[in-house]
N, CA and C atoms as a LAMMPS dump frame, in Angstrom:
ITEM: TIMESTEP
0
ITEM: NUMBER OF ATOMS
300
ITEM: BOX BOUNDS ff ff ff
-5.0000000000000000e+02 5.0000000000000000e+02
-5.0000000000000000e+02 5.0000000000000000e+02
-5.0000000000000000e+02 5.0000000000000000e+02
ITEM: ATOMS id mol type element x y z
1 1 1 N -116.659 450.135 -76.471
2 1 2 C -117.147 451.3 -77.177
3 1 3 C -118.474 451.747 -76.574
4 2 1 N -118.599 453.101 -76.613
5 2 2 C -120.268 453.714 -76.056
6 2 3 C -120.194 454.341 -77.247
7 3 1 N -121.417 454.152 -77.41
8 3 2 C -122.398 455.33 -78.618
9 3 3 C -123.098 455.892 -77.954
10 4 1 N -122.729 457.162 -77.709
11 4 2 C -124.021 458.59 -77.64
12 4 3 C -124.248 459.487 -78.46
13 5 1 N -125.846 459.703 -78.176
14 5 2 C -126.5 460.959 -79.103
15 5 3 C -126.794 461.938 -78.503
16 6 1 N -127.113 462.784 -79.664
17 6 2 C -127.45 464.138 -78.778
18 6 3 C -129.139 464.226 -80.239
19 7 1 N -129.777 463.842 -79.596
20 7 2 C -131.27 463.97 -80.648
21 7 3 C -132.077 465.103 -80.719
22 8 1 N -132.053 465.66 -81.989
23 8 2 C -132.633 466.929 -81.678
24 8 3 C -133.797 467.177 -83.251
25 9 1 N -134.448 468.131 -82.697
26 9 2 C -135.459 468.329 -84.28
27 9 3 C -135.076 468.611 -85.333
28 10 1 N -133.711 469.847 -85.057
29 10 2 C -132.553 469.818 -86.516
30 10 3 C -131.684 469.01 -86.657
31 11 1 N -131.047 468.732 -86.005
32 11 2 C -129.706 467.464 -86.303
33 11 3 C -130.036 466.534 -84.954
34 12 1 N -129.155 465.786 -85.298
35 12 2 C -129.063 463.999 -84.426
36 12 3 C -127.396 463.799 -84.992
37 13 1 N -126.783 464.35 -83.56
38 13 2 C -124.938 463.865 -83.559
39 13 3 C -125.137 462.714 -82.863
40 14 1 N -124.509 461.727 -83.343
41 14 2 C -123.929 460.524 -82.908
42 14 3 C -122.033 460.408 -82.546
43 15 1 N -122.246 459.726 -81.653
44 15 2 C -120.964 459.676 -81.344
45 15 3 C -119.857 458.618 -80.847
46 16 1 N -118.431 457.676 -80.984
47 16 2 C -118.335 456.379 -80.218
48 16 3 C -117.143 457.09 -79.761
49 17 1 N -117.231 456.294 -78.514
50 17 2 C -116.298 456.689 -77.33
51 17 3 C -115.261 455.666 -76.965
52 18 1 N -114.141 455.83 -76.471
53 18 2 C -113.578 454.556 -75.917
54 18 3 C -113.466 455.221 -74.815
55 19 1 N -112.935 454.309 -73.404
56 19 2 C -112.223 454.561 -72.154
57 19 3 C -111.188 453.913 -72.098
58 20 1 N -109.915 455.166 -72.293
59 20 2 C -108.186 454.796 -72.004
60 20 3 C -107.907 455.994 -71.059
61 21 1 N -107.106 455.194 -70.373
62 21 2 C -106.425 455.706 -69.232
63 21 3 C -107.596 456.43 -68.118
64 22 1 N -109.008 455.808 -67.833
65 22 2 C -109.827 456.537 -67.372
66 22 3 C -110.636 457.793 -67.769
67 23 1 N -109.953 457.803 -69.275
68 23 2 C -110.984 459.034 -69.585
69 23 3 C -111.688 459.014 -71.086
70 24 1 N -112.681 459.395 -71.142
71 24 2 C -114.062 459.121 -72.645
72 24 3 C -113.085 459.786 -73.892
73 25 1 N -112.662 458.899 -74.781
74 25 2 C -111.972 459.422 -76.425
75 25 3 C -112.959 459.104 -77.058
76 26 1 N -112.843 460.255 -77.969
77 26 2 C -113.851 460.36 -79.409
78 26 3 C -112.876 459.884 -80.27
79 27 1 N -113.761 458.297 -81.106
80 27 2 C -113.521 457.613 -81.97
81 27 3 C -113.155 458.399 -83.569
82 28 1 N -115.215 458.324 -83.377
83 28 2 C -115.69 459.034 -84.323
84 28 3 C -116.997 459.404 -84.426
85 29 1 N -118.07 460.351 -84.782
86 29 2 C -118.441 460.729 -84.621
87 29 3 C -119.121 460.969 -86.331
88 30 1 N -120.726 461.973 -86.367
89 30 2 C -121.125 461.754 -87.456
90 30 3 C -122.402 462.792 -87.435
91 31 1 N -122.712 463.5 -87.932
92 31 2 C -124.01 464.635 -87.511
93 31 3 C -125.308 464.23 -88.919
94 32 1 N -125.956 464.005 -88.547
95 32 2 C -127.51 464.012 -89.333
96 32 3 C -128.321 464.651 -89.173
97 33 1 N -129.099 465.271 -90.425
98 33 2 C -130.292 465.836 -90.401
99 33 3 C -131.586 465.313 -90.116
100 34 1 N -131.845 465.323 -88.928
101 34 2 C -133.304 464.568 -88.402
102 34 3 C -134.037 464.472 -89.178
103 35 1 N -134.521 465.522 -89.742
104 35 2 C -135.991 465.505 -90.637
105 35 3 C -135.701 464.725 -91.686
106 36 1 N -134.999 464.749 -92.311
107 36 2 C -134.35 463.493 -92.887
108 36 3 C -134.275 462.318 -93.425
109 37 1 N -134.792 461.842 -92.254
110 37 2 C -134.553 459.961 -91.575
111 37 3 C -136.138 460.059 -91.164
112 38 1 N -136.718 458.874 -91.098
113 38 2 C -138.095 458.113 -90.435
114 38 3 C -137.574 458.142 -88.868
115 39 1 N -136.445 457.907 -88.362
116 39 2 C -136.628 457.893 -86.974
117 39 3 C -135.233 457.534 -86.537
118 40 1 N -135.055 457.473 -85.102
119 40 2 C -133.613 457.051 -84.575
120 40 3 C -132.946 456.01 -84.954
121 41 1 N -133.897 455.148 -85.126
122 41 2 C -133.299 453.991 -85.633
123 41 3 C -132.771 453.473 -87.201
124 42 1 N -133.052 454.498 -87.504
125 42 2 C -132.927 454.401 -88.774
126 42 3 C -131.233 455.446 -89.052
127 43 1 N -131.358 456.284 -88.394
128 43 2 C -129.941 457.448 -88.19
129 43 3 C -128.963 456.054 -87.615
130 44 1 N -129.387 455.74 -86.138
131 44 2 C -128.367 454.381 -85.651
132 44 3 C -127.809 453.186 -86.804
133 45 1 N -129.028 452.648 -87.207
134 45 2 C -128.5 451.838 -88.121
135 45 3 C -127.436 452.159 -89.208
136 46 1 N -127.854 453.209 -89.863
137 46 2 C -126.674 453.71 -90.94
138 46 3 C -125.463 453.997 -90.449
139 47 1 N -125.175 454.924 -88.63
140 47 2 C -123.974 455.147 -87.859
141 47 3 C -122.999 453.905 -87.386
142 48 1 N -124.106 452.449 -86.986
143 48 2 C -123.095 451.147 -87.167
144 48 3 C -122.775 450.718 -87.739
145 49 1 N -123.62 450.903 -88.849
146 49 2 C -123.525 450.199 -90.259
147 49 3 C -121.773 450.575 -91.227
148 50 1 N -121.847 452.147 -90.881
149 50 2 C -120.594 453.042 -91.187
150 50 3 C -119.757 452.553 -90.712
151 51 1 N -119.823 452.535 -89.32
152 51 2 C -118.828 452.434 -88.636
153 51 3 C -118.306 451.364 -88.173
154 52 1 N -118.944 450.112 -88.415
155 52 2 C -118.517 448.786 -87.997
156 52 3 C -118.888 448.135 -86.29
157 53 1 N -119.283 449.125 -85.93
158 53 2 C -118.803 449.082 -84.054
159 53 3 C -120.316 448.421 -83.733
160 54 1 N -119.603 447.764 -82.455
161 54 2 C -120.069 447.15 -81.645
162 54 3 C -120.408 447.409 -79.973
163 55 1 N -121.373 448.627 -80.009
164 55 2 C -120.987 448.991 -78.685
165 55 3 C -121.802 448.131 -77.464
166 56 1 N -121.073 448.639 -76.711
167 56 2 C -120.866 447.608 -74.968
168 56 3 C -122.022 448.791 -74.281
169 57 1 N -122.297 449.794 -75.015
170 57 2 C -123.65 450.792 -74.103
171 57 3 C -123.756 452.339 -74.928
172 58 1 N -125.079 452.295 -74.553
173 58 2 C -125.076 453.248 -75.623
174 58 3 C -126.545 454.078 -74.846
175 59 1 N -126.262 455.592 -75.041
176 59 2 C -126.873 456.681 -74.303
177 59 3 C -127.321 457.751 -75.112
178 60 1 N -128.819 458.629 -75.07
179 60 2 C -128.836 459.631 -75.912
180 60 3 C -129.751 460.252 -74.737
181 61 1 N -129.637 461.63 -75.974
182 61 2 C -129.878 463.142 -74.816
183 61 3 C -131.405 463.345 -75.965
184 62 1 N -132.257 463.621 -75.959
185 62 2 C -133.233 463.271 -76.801
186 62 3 C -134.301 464.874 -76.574
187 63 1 N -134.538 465.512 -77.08
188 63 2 C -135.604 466.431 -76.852
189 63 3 C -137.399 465.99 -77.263
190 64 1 N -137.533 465.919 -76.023
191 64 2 C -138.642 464.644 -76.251
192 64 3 C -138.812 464.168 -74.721
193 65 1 N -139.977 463.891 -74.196
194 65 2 C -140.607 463.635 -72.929
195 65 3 C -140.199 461.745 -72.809
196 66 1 N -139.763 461.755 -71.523
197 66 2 C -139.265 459.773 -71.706
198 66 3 C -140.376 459.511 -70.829
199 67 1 N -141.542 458.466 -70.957
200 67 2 C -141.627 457.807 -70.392
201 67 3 C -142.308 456.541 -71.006
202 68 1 N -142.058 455.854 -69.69
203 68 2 C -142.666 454.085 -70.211
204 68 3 C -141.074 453.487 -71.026
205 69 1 N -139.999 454.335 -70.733
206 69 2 C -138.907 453.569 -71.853
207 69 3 C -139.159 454.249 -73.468
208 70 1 N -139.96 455.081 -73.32
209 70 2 C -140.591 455.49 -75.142
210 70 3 C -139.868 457.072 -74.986
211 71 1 N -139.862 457.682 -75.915
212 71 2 C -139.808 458.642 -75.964
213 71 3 C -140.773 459.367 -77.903
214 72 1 N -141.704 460.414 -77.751
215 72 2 C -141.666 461.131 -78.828
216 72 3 C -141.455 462.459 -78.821
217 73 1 N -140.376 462.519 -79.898
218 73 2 C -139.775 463.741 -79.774
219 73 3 C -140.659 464.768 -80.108
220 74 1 N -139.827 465.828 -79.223
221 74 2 C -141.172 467.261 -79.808
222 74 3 C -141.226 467.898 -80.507
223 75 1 N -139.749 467.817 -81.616
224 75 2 C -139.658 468.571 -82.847
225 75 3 C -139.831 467.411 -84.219
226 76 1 N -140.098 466.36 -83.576
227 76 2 C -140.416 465.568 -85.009
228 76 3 C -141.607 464.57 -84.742
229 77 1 N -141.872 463.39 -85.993
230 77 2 C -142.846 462.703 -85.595
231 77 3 C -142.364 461.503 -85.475
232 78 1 N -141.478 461.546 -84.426
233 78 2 C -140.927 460.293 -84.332
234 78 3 C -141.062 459.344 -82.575
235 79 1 N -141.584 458.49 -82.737
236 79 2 C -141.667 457.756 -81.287
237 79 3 C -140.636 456.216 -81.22
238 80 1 N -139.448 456.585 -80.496
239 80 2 C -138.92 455.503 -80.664
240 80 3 C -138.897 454.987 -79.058
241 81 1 N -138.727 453.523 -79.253
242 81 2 C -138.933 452.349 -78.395
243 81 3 C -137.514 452.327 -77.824
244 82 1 N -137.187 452.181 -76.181
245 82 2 C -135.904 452.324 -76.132
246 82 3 C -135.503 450.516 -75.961
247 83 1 N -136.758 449.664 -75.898
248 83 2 C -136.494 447.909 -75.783
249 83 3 C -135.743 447.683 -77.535
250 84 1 N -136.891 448.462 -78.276
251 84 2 C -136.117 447.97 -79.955
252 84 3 C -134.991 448.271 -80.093
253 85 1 N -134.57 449.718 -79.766
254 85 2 C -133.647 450.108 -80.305
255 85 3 C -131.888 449.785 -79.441
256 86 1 N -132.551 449.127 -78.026
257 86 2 C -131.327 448.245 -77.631
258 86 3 C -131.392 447.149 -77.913
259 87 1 N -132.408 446.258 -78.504
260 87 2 C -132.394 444.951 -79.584
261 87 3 C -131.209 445.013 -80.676
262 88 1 N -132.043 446.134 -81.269
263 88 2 C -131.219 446.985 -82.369
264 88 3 C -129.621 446.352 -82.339
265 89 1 N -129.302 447.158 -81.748
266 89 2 C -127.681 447.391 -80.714
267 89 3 C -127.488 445.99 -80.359
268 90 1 N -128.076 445.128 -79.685
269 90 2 C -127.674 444.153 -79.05
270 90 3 C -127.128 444.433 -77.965
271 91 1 N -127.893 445.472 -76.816
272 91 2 C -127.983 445.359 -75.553
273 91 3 C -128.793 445.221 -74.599
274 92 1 N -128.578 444.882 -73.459
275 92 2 C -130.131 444.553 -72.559
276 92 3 C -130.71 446.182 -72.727
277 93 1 N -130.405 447.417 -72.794
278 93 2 C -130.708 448.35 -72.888
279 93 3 C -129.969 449.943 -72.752
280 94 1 N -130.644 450.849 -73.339
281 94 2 C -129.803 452.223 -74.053
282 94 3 C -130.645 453.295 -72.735
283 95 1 N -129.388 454.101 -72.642
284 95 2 C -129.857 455.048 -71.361
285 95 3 C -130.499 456.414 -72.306
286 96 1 N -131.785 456.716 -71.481
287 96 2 C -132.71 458.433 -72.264
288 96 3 C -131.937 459.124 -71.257
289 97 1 N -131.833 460.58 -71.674
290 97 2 C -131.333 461.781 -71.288
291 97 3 C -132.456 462.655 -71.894
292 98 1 N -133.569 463.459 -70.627
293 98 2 C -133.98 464.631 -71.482
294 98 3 C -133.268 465.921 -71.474
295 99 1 N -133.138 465.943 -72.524
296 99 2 C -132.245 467.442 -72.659
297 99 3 C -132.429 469.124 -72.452
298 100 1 N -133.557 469.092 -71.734
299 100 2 C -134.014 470.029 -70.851
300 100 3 C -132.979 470.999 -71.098
């Protein structure tokens, strides 16, 4: 399974993917209101929590400047850690996308 986001100042879509037959299927999927939530990790937690899954990698598109592995977004006040939040997950680590 992959979990990707698409993080934004109005909503935060989450999404799990499988790969059959070589190509990305949508599981399931789930849209949140950013302002909302305290932070990504807090949207993630409730999306595994839902959903049971266990993903093998996990990627977001984030509006928000990456560096150092950090990102704070520019439509909210949120600075998330990309080491915690693949702790989080239970992976060595989650790929940033700026969404330029």
């Amino acid at each position: 399974m992959i979990l990707a986001g698409d993080v934004g100042g109005t909503k935060t879509n989450l999404g799990l993917f499988d790969v059959q037959a070589g190509a990305l299927v949508r599981v399931t999927d789930k849209r949140y209101t950013s302002h909302q939530h305290k932070g990504l990790e807090e949207i993630v937690a409730d999306f595994v929590g839902a959903t049971g899954a266990k993903p093998l990698a996990a990627g977001f598109g984030v509006a928000g400047a990456i560096v150092d592995y950090h990102v704070h977004t520019s439509n909210l006040p949120w600075d998330v850690d990309g080491a915690a939040l693949a702790r989080q997950l239970g992976l060595d680590r989650v790929r940033w996308l700026n969404d330029l």
